[in-house]
N, CA, C and O atoms as a MOPAC input file, in Angstrom:
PM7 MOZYME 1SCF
protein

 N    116.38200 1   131.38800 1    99.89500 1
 C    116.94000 1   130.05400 1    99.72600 1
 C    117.70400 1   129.61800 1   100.97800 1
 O    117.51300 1   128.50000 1   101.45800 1
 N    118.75800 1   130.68300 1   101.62800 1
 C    118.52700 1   130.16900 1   102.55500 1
 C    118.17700 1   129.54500 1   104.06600 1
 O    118.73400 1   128.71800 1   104.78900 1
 N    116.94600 1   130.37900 1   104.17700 1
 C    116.05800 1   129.85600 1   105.13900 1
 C    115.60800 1   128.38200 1   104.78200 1
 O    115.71900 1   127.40900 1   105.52800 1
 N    114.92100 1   128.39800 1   103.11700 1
 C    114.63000 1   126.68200 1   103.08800 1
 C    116.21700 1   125.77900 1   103.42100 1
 O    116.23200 1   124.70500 1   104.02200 1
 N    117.19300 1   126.32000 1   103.01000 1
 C    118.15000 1   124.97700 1   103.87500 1
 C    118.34500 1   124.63400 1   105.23000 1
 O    118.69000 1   123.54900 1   105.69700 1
 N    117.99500 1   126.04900 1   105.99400 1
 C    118.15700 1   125.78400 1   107.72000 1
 C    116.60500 1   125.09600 1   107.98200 1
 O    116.20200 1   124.47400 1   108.96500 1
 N    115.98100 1   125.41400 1   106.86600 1
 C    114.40200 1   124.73600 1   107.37800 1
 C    114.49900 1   122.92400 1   107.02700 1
 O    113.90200 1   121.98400 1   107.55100 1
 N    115.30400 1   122.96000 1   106.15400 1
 C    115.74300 1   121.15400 1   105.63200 1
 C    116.79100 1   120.62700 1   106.89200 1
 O    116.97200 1   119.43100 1   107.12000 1
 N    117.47700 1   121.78200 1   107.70200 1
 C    118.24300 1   120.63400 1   108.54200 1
 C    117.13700 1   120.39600 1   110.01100 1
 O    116.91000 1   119.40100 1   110.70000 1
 N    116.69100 1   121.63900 1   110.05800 1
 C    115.52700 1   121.45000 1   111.49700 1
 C    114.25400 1   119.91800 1   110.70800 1
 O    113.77800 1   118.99500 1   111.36900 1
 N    114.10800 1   120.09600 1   109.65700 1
 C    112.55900 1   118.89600 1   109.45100 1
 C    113.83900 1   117.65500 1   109.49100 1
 O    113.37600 1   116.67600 1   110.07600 1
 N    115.30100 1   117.40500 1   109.04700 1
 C    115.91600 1   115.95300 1   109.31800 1
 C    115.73400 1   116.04200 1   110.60600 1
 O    115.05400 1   115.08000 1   110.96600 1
 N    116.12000 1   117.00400 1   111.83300 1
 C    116.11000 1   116.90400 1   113.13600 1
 C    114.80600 1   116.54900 1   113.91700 1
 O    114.70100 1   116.11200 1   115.06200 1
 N    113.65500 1   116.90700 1   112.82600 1
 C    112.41000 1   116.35900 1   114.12600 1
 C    112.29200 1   114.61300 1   113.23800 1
 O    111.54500 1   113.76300 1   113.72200 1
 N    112.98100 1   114.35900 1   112.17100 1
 C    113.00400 1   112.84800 1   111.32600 1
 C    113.45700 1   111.84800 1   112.52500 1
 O    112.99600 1   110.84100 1   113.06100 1
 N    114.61700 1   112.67400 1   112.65700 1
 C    115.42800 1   111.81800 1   113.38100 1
 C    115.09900 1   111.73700 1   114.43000 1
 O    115.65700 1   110.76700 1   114.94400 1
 N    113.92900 1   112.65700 1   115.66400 1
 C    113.58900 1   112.45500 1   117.03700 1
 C    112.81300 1   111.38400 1   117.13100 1
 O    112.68800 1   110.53100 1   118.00900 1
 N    111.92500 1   111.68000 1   115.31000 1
 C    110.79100 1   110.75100 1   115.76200 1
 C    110.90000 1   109.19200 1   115.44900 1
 O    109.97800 1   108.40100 1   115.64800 1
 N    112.68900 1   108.71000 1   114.70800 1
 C    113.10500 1   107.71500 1   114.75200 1
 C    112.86400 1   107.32400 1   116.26600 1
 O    112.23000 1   106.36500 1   116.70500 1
 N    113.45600 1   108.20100 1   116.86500 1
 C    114.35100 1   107.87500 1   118.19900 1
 C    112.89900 1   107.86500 1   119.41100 1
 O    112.98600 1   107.31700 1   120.51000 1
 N    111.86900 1   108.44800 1   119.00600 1
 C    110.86300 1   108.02200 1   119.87100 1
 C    110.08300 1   107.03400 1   119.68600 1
 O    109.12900 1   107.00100 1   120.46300 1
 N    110.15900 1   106.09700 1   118.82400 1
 C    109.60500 1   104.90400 1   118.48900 1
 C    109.96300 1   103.83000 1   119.43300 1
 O    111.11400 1   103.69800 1   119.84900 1
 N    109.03900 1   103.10200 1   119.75700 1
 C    109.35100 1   102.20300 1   121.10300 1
 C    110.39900 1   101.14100 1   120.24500 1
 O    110.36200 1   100.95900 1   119.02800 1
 N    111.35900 1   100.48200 1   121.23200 1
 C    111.76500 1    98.95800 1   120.45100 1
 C    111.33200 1    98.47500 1   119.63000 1
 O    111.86900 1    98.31700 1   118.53400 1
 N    109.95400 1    98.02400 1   120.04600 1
 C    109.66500 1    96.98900 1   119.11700 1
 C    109.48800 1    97.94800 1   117.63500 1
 O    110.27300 1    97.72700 1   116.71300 1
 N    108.46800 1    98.95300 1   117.49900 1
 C    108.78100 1    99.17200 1   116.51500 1
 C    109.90000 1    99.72000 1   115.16000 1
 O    109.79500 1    99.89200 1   113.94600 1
 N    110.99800 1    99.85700 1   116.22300 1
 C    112.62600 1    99.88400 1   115.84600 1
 C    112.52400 1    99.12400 1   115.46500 1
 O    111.94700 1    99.23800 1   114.38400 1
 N    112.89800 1    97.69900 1   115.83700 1
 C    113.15800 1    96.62100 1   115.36500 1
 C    112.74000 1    96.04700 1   114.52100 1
 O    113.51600 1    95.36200 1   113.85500 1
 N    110.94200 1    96.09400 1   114.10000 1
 C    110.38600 1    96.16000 1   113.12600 1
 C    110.85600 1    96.52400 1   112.28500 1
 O    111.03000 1    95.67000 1   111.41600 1
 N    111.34500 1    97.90300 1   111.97200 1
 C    111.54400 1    98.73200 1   110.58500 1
 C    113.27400 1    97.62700 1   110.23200 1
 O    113.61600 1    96.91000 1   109.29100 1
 N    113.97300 1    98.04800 1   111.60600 1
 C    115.22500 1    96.97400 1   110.96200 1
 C    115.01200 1    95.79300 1   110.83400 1
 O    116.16600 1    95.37400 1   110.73600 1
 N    114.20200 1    94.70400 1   110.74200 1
 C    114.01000 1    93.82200 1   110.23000 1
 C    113.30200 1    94.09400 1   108.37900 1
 O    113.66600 1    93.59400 1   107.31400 1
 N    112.43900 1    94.87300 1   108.63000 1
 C    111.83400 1    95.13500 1   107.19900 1
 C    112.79600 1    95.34400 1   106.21300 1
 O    112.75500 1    94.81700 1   105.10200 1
 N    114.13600 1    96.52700 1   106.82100 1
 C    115.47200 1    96.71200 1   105.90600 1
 C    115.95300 1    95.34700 1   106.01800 1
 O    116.52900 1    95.33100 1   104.93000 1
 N    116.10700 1    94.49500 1   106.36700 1
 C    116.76800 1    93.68900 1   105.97700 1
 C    116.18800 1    92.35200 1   105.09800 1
 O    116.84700 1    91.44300 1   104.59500 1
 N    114.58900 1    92.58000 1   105.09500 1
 C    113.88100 1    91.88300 1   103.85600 1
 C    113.76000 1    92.25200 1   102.88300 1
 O    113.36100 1    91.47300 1   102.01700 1
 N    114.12400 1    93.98400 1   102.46800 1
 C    114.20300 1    94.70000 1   101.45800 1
 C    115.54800 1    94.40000 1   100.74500 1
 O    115.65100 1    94.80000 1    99.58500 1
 N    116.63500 1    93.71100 1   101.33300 1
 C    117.80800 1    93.58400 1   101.11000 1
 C    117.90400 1    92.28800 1   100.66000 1
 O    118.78800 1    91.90600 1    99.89400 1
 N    117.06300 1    91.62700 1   101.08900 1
 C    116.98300 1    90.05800 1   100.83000 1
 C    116.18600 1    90.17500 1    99.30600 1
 O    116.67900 1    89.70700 1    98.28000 1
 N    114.91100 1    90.86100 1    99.35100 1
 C    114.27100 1    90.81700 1    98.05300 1
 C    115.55700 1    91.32100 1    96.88000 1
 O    115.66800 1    90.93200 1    95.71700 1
 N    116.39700 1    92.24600 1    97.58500 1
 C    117.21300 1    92.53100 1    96.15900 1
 C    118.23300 1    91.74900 1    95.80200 1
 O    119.12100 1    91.99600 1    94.98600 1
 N    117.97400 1    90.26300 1    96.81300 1
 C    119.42200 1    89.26500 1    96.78300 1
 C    121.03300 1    89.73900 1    97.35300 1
 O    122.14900 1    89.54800 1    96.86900 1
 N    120.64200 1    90.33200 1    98.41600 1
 C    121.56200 1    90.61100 1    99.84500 1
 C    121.12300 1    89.93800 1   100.73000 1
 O    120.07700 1    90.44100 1   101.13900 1
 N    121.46300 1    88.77800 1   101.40100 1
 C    120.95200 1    88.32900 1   102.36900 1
 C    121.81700 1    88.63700 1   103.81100 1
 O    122.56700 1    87.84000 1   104.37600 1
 N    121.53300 1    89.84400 1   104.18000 1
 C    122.10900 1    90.07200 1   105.05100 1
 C    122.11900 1    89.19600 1   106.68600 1
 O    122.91500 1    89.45200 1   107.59000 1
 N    121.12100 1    88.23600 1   106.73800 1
 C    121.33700 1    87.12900 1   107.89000 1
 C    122.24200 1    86.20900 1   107.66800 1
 O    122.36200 1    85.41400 1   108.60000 1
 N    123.29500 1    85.94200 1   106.26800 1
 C    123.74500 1    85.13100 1   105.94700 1
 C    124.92600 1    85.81900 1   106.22600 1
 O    125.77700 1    85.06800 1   106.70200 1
 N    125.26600 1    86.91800 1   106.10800 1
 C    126.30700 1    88.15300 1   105.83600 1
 C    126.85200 1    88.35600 1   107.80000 1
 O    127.97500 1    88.21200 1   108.28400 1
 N    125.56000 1    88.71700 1   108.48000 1
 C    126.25000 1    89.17300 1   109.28300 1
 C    125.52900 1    87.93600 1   110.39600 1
 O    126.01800 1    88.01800 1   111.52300 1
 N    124.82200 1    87.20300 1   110.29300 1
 C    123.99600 1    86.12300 1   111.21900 1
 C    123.36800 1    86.93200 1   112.01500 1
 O    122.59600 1    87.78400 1   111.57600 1
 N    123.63900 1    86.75800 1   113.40100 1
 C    122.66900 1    87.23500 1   114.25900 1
 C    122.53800 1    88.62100 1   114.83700 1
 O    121.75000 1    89.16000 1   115.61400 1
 N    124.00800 1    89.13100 1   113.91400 1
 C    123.95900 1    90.92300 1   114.17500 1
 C    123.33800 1    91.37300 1   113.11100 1
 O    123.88500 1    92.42800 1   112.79000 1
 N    122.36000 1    91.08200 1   112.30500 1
 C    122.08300 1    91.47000 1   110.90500 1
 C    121.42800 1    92.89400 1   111.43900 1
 O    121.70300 1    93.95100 1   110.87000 1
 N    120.55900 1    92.83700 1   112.55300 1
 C    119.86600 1    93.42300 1   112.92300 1
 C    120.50000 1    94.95800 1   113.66300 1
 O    120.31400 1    96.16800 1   113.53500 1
 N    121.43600 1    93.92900 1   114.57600 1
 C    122.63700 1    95.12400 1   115.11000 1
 C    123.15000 1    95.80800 1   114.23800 1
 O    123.23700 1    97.02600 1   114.39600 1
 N    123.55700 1    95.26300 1   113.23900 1
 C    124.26300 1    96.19900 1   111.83600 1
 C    123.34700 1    97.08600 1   111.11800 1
 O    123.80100 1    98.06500 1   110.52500 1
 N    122.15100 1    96.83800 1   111.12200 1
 C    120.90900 1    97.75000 1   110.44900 1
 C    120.70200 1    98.64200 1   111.05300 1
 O    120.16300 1    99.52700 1   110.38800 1
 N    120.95000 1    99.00200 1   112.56200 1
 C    120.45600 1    99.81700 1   114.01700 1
 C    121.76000 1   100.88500 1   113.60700 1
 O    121.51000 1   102.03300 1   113.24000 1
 N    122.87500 1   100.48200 1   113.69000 1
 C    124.31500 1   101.02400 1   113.60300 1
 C    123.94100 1   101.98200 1   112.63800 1
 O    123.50900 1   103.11200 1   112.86400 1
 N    124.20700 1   101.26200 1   111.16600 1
 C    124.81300 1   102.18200 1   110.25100 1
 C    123.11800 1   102.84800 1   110.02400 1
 O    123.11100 1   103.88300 1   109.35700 1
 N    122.31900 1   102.56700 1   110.30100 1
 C    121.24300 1   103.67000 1   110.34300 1
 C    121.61600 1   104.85300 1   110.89700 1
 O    121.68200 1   105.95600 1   110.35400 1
 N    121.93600 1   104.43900 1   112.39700 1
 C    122.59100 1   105.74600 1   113.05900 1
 C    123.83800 1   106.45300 1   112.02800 1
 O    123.69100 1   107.57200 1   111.53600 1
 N    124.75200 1   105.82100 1   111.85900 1
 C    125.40200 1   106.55200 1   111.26100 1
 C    125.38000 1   107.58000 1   109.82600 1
 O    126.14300 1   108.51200 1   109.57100 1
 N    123.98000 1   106.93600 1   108.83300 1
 C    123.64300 1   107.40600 1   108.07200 1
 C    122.82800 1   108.60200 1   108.60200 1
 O    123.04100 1   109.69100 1   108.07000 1
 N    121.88400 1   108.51500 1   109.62800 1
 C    121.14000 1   109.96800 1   109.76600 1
 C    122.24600 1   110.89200 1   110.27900 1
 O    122.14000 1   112.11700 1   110.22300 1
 N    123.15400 1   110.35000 1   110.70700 1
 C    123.99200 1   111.61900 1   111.31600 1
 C    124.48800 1   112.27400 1   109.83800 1
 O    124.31000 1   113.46000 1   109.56100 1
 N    125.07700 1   111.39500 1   109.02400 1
 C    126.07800 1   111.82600 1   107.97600 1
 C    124.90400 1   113.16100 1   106.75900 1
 O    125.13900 1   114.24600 1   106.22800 1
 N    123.71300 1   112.24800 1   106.82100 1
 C    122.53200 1   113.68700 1   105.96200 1
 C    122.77800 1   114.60600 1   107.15100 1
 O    123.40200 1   115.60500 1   106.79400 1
 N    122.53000 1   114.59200 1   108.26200 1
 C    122.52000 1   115.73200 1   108.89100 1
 C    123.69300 1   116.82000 1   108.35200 1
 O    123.45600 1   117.76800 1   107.60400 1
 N    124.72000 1   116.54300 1   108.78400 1
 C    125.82100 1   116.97600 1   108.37200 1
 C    125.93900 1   117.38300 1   106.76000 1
 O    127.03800 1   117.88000 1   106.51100 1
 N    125.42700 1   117.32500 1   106.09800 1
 C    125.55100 1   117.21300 1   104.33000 1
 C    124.51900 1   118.35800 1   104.51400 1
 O    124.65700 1   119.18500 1   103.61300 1
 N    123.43900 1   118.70500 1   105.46700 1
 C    122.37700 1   119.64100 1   105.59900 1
 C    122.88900 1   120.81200 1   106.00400 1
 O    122.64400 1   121.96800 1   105.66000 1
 N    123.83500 1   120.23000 1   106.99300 1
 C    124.19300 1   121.57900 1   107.72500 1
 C    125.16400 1   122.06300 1   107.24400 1
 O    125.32100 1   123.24200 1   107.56100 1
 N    126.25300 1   121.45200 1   106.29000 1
 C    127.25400 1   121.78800 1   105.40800 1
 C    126.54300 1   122.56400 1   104.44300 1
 O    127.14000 1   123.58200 1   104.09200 1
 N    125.32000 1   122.33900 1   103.86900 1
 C    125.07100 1   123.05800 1   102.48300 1
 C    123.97600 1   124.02600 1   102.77800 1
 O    123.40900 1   124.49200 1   101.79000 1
 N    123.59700 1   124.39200 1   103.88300 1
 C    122.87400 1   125.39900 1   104.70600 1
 C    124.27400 1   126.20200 1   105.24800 1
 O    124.26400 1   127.40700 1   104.99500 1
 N    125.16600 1   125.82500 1   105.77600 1
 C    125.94100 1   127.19700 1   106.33000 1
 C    127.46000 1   127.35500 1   106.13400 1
 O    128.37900 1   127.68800 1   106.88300 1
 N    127.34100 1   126.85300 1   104.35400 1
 C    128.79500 1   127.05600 1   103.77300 1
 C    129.31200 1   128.46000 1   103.00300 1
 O    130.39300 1   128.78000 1   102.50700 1
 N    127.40800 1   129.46500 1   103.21100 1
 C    127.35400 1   130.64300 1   102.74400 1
 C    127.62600 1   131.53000 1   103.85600 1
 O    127.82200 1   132.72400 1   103.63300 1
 N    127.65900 1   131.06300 1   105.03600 1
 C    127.60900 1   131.73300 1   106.57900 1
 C    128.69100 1   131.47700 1   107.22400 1
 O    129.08700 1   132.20800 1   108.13200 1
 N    129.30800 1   130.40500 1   106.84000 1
 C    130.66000 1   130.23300 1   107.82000 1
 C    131.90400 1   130.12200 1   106.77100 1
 O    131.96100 1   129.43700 1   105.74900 1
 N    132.82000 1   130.94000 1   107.28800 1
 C    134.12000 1   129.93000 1   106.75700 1
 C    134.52300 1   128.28800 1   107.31100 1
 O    134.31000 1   128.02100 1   108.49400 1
 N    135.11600 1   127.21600 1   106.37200 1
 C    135.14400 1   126.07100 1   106.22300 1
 C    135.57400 1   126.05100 1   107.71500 1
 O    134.48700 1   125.83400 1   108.24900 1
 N    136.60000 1   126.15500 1   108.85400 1
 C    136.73200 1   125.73800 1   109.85200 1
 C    135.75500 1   126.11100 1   110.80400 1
 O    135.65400 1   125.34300 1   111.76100 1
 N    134.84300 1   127.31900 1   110.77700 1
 C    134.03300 1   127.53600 1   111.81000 1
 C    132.92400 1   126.70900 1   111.44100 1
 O    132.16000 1   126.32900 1   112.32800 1
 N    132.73800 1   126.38600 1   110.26500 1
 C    131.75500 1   125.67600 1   109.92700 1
 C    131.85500 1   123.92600 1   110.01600 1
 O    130.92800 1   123.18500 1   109.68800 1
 N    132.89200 1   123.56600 1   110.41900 1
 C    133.32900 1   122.41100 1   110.72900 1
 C    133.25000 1   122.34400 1   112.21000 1
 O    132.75500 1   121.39800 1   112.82200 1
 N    133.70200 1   123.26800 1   112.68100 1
 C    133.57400 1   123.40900 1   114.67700 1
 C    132.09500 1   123.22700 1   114.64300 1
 O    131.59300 1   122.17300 1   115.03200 1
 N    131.28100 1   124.35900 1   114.12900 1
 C    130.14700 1   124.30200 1   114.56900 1
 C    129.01700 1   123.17900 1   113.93400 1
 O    127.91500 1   123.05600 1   114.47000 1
 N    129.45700 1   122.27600 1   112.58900 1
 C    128.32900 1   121.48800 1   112.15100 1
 C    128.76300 1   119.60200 1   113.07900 1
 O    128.05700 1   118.59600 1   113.01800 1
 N    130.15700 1   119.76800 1   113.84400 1
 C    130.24900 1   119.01600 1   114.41900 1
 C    130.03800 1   118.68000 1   115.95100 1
 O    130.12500 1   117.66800 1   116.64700 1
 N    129.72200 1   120.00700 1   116.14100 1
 C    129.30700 1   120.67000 1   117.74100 1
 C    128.00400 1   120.15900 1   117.40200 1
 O    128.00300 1   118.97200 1   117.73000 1
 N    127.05100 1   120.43700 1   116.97400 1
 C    125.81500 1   120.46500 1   116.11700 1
 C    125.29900 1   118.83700 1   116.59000 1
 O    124.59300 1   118.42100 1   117.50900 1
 N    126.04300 1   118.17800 1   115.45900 1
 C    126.10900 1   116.90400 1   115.68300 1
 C    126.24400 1   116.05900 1   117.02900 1
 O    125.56700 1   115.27100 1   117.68900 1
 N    127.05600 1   116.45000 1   117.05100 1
 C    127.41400 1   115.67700 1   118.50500 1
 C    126.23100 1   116.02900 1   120.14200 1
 O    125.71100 1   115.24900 1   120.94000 1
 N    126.21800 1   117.44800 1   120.04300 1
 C    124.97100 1   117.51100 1   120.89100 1
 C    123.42000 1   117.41000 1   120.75500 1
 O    122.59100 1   117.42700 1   121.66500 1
 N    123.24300 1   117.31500 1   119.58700 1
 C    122.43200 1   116.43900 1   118.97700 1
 C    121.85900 1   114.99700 1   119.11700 1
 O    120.72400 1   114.52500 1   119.17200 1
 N    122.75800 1   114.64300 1   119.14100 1
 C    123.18100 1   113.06000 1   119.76500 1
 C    122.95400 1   112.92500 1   120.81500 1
 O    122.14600 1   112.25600 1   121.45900 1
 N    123.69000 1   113.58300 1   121.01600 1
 C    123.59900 1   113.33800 1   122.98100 1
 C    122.10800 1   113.21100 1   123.68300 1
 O    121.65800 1   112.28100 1   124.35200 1
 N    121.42900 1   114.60000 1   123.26200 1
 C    120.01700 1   114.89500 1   123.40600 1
 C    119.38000 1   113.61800 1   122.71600 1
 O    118.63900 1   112.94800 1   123.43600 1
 N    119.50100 1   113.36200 1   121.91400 1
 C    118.71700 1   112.05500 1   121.06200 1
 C    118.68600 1   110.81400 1   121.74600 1
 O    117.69100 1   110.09000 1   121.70800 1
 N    120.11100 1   110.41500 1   122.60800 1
 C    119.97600 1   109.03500 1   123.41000 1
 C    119.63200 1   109.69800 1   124.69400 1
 O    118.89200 1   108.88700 1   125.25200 1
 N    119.78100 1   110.81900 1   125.52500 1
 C    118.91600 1   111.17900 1   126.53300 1
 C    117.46500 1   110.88300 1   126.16200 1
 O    116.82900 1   110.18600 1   126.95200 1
 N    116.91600 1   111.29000 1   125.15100 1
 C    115.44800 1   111.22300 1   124.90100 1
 C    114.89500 1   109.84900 1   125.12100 1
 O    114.00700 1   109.58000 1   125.93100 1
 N    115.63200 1   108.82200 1   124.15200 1
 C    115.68100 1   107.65600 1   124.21900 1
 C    115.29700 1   107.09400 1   125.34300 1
 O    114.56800 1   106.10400 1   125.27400 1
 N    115.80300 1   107.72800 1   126.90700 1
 C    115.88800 1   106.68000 1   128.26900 1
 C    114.32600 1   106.86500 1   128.63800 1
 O    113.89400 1   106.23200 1   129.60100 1
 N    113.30700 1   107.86200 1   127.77500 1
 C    112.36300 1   107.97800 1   128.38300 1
 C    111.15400 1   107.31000 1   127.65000 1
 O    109.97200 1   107.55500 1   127.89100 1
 N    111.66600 1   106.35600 1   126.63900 1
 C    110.62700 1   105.99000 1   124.94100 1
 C    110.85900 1   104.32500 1   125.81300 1
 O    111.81500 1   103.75400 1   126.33900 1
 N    109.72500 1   104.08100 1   125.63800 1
 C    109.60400 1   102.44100 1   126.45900 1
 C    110.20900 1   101.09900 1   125.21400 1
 O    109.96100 1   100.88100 1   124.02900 1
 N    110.94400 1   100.54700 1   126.08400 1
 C    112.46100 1    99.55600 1   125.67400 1
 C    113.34800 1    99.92300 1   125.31300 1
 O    114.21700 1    99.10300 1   125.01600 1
 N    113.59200 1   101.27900 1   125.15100 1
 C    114.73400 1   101.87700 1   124.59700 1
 C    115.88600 1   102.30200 1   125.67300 1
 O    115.52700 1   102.67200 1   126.79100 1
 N    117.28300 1   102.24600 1   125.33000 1
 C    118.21700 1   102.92600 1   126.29300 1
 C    119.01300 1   104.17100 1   125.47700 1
 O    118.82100 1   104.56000 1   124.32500 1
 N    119.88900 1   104.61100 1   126.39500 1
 C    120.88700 1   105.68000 1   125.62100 1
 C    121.90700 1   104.85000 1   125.89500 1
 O    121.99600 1   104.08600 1   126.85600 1
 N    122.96900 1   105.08500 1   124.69000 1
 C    124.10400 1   104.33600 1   124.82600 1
 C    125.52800 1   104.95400 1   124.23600 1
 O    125.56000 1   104.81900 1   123.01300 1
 N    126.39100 1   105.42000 1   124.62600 1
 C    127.62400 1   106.80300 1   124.41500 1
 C    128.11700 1   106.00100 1   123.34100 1
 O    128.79900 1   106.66100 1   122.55700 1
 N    127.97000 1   104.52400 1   122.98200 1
 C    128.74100 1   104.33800 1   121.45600 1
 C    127.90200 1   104.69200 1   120.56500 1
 O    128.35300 1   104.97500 1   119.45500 1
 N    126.62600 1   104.76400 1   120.77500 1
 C    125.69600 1   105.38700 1   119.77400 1
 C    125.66700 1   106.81600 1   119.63100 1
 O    125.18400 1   107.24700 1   118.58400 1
 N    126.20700 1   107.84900 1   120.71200 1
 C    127.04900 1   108.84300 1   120.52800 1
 C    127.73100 1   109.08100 1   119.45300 1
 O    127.44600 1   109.89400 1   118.57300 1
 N    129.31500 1   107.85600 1   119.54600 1
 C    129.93300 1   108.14300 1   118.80200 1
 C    130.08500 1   107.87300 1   117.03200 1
 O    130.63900 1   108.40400 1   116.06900 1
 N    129.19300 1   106.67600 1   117.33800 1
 C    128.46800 1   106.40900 1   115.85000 1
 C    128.05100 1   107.69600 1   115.11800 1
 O    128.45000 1   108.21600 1   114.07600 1
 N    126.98400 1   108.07600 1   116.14300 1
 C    126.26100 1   109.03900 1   114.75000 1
 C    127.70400 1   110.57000 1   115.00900 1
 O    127.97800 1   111.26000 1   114.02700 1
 N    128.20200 1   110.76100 1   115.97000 1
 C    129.57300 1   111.24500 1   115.83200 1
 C    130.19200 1   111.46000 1   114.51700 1
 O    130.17900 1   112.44400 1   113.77800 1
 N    130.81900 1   110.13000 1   114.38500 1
 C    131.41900 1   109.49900 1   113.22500 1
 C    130.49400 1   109.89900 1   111.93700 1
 O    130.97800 1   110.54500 1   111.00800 1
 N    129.23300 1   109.50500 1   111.94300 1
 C    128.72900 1   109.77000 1   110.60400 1
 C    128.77000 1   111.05200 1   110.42100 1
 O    129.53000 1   111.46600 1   109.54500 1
 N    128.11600 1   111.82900 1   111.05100 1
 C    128.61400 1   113.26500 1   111.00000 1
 C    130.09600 1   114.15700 1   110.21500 1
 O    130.27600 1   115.04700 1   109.38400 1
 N    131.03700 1   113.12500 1   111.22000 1
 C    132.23800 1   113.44300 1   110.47800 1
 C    132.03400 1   113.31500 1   109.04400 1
 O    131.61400 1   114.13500 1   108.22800 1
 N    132.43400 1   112.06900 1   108.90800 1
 C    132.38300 1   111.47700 1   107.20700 1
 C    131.32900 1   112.30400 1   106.53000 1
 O    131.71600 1   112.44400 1   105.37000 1
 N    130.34300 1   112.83200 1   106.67500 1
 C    129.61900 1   113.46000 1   106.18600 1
 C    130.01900 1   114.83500 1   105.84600 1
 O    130.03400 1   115.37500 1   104.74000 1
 N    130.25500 1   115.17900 1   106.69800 1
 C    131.27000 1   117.01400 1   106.54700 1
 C    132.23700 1   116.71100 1   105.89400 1
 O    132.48500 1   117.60100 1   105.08000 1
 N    133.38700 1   115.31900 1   105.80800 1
 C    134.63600 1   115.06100 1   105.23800 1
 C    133.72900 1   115.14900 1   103.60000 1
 O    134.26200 1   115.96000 1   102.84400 1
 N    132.65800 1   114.53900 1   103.08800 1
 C    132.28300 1   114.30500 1   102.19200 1
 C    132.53000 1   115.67700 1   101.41300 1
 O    133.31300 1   116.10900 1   100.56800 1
 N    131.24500 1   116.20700 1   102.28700 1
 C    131.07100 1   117.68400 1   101.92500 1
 C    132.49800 1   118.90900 1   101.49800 1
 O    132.43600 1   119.91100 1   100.78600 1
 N    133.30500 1   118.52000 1   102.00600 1
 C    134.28200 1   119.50900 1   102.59600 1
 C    135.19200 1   119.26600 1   100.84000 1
 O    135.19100 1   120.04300 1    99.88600 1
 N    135.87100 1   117.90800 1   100.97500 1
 C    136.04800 1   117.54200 1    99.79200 1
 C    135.89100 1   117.90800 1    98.35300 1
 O    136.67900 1   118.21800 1    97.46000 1
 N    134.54800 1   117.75900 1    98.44500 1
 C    133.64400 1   117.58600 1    97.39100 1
 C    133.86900 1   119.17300 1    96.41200 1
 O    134.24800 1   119.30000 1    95.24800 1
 N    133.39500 1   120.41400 1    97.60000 1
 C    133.35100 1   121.75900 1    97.68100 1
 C    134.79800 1   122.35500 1    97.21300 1
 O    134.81300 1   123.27700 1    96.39800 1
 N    136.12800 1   121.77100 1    97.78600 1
 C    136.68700 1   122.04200 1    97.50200 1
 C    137.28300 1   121.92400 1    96.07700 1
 O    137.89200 1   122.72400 1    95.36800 1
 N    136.98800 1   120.96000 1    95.95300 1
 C    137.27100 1   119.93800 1    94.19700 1
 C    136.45900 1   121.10200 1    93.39000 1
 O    137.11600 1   121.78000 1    92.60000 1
 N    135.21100 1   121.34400 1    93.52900 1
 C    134.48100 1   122.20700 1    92.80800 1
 C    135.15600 1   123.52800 1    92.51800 1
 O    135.29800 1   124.10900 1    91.44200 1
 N    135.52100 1   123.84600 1    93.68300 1
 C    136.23500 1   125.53100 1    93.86800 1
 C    137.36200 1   125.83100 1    92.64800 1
 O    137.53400 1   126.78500 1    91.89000 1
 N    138.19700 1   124.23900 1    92.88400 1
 C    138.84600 1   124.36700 1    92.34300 1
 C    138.99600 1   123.79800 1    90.83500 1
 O    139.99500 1   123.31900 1    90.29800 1
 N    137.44700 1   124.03600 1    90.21800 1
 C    137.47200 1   123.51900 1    88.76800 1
 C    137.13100 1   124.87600 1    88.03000 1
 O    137.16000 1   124.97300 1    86.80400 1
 N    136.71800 1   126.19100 1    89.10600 1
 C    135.88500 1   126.98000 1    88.92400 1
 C    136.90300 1   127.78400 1    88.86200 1
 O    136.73000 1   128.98600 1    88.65800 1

């Protein structure tokens, strides 16, 4: 069992490359599609955010793949680490992760790397381990 969880955080990690190797346009595509999926459910997010609707779909995307990452790597190596090494290392994780991900980026045609998109999926990461961390503990302590 758990090899399949270190095998669930490596298949989010090639998810997330092959977000990140998709040219612009078809980025932009998919965040436009989320935001007609949002409209069909009566969110009209062009009304919400106007002309960042799109910028806001790009964002918290990033921030959401970081935060599963983190929820992967929390519940893959909460049997292997104690809670602070496992916080050093699922945020080390993260973060160079990232890094590598908008390096990749400078080489996928229209795309750039950009260090707030760093800290975005950063951030999700965090909140994601904060989730986790929480959550685990609440449990521990019902048990």
């Amino acid at each position: 069992m758990r090899k399949f969880k270190w095998i669930l955080v490596v298949l989010w990690m090639i998810i997330i490359f092959a977000f990140s190797n998709q040219k612009a346009v078809v980025s932009n595509d998919k965040s436009e599609f989320v935001i007609y999926i949002f409209q069909m459910l009566g969110i009209d997010l062009n009304s919400i955010f106007g002309n960042l609707a799109n910028f806001v779909v790009r964002k918290v995307s990033h921030f959401l793949e970081y935060l599963i990452l983190s929820v992967l790597i929390f519940n893959a190596g909460k049997e292997n680490f104690k809670l602070k090494k496992l916080a050093a290392f699922s945020l080390s994780v993260i973060f160079l992760y990232s890094c590598s991900d908008e390096f990749h980026q400078l080489f996928v045609l229209g795309r750039t790397a950009r260090m707030k998109d760093v800290i975005i999926d950063t951030a999700g990461g965090m909140v994601g381990f904060l989730i986790c961390y929480y959550w685990y503990k609440k449990r521990a302590k019902e048990l």
